[in-house]
C-alpha positions as CSV (number, residue, x, y, z in Angstrom):
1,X,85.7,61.1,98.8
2,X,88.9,62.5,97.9
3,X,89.8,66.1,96.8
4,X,89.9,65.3,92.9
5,X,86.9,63.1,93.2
6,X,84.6,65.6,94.4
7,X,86.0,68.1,92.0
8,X,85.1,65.9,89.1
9,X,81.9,65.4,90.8
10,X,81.2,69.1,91.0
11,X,82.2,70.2,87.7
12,X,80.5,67.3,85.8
13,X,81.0,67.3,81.8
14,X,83.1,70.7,82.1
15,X,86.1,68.4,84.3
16,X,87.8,66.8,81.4
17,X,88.8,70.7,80.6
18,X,89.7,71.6,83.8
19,X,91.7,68.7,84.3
20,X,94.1,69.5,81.1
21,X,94.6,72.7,82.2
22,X,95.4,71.5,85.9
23,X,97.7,69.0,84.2
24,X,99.4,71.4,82.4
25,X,100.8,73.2,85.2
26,X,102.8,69.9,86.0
27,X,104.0,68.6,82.0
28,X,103.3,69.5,78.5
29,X,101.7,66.1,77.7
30,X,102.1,67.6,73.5
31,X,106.0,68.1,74.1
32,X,106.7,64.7,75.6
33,X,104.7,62.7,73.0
34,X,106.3,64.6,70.2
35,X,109.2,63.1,71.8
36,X,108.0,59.6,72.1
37,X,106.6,59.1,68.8
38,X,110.2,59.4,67.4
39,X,111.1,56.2,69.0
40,X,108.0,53.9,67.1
41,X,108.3,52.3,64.3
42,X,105.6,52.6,61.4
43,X,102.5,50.7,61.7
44,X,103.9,49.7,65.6
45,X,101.8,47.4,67.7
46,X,101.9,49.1,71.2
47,X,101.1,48.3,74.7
48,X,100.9,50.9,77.4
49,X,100.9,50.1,80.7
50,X,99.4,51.8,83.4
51,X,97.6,54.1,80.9
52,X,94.8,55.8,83.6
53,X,92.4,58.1,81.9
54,X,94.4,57.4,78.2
55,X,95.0,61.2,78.0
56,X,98.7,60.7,76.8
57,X,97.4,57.3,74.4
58,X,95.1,59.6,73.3
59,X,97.6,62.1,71.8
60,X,99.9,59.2,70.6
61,X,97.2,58.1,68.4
62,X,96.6,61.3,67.1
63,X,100.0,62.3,66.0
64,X,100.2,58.6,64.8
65,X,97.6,57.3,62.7
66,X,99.4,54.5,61.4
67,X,99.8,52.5,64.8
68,X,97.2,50.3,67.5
69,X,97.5,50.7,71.1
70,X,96.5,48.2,73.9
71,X,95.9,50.4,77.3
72,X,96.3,48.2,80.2
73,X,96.1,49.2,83.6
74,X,95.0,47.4,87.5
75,X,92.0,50.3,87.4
76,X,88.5,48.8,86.9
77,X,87.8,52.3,84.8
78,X,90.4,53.3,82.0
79,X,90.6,55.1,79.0
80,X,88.0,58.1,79.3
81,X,90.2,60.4,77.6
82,X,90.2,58.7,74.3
83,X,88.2,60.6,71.7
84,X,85.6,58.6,69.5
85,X,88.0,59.1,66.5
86,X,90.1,56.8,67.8
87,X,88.8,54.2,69.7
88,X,89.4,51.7,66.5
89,X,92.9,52.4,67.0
90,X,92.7,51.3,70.7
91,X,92.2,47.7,73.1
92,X,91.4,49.0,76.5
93,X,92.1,46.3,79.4
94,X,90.7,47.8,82.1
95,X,91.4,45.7,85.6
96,X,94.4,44.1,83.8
97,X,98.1,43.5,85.3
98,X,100.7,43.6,82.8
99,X,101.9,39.9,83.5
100,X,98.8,38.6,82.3
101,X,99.4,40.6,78.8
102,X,99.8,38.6,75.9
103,X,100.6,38.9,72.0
104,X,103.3,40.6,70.1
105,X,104.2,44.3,70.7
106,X,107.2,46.4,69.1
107,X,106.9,49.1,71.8
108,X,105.6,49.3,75.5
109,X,105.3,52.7,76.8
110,X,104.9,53.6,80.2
111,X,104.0,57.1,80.9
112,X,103.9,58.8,84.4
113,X,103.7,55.3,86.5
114,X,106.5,54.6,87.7
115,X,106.7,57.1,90.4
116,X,102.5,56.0,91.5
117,X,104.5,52.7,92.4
118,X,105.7,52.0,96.0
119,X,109.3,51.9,96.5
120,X,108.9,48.6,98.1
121,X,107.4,47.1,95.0
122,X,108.9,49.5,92.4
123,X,111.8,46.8,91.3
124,X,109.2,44.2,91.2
125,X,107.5,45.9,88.9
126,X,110.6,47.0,86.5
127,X,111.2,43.5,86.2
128,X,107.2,42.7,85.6
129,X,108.2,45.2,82.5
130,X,110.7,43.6,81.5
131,X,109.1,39.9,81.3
132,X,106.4,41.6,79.2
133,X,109.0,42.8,77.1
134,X,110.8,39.0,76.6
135,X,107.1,37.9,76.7
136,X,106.1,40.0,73.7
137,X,108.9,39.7,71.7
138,X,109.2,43.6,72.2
139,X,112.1,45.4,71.3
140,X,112.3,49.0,72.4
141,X,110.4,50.5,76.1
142,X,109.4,54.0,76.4
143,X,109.7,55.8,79.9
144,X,108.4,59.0,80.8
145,X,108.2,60.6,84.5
146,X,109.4,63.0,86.4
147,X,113.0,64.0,87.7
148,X,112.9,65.2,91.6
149,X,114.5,68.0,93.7
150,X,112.8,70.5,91.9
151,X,109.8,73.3,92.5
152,X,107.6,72.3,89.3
153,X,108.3,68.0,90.6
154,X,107.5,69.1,94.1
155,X,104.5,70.6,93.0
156,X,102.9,67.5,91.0
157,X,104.2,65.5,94.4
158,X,102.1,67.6,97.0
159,X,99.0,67.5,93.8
160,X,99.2,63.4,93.8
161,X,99.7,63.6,97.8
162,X,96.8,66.4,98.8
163,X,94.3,66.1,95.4
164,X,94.2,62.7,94.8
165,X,95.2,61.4,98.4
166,X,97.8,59.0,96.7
167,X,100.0,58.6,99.6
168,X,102.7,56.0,98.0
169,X,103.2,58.5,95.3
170,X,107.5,59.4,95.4
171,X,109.5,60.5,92.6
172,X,111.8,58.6,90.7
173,X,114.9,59.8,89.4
174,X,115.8,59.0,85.7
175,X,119.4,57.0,87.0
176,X,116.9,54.7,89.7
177,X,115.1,53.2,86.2
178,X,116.7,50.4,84.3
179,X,114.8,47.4,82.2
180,X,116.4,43.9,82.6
181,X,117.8,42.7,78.7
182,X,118.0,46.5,77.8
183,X,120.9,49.0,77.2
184,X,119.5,52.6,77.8
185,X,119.5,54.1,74.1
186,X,118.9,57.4,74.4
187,X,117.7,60.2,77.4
188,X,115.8,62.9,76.5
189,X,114.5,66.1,79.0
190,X,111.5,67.3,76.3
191,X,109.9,69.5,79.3
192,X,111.8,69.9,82.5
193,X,111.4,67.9,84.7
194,X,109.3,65.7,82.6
195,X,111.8,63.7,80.9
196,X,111.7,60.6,79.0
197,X,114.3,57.6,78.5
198,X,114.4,55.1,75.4
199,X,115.8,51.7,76.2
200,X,116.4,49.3,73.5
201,X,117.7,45.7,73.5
């Protein structure tokens, strides 16, 4: 059992709070999808991919009542941050690879993934984004993660490496990410060293 399992395990109904306040040590989850939601259209159809516990869906739906989410991710279990109020608003697709995605989407988002994906498969996946994207007819991609060679990224590095025991975990600098058919639009650094990159075609 890893570190963060047992936690969970020990702290029962009471971990969902102590996990926001861990996480806010390593990114102001509010700040960055204040930043996002500036980039989606009204009434936007949007998948997220590799979307984990929903935590950052979660606030995207909240400051954004007009739009529907599909949450996809390769976990069996997804989405357990998502509040009641907005589960209408959401298609969870738990145990689901992103090239198996269809429909039509004006926005994919992925938030905090990139750097949870091996180096040796981390262009293979860029480009898996990218077919989505042609796939989906989908216009505009959303990146968030985390600039290196800092304290505060060094810290959520060692947290992914020694809590959760995720040992292919390495940071990926905002220049290593490009989308294949899209121009980056616009870069944007809403809570160092969280930062967050628009690309558009």
């Amino acid at each position: 059992m890893t570190p963060g399992k047992f936690v969970r395990t020990l702290l029962g109904s009471k971990f969902e709070i102590a996990g926001l306040l861990y996480r806010r040590i390593f990114v102001d989850m509010e700040r960055v999808v204040d930043c996002l939601v500036e980039h989606i259209p009204h009434g936007a159809n949007v998948l997220d991919v590799g979307g984990g516990d929903g935590y950052a869906v979660d606030l995207l739906l909240g400051k954004r009542p007009d739009i529907h989410v599909t949450m996809t991710d390769i976990a069996p279990a997804i989405g357990s941050f998502i509040r009641p109020a907005h589960r209408d608003r959401v298609t969870i697709l738990p145990g689901t690879d992103i090239a198996t995605v269809t429909g039509s989407f004006d926005v994919i988002t992925v938030i905090d993934v990139v750097h949870h994906v091996p180096l040796e498969v981390r262009a293979g996946f860029l480009a898996a984004v990218a077919k989505a994207a042609e796939r989906t007819h989908c216009h505009t991609v959303l990146v968030k993660d985390v600039e290196p060679g800092n304290l505060r990224a060094k810290m959520s590095l060692w947290s992914d490496h020694y809590i959760t025991w995720d040992k292919g975990v390495s940071l990926a600098a905002s220049d290593s990410i490009a989308i294949a058919g899209f121009r980056r639009a616009r870069f944007m650094m809403p809570d160092f060293p969280n930062y967050c990159v628009c690309f558009a075609r």
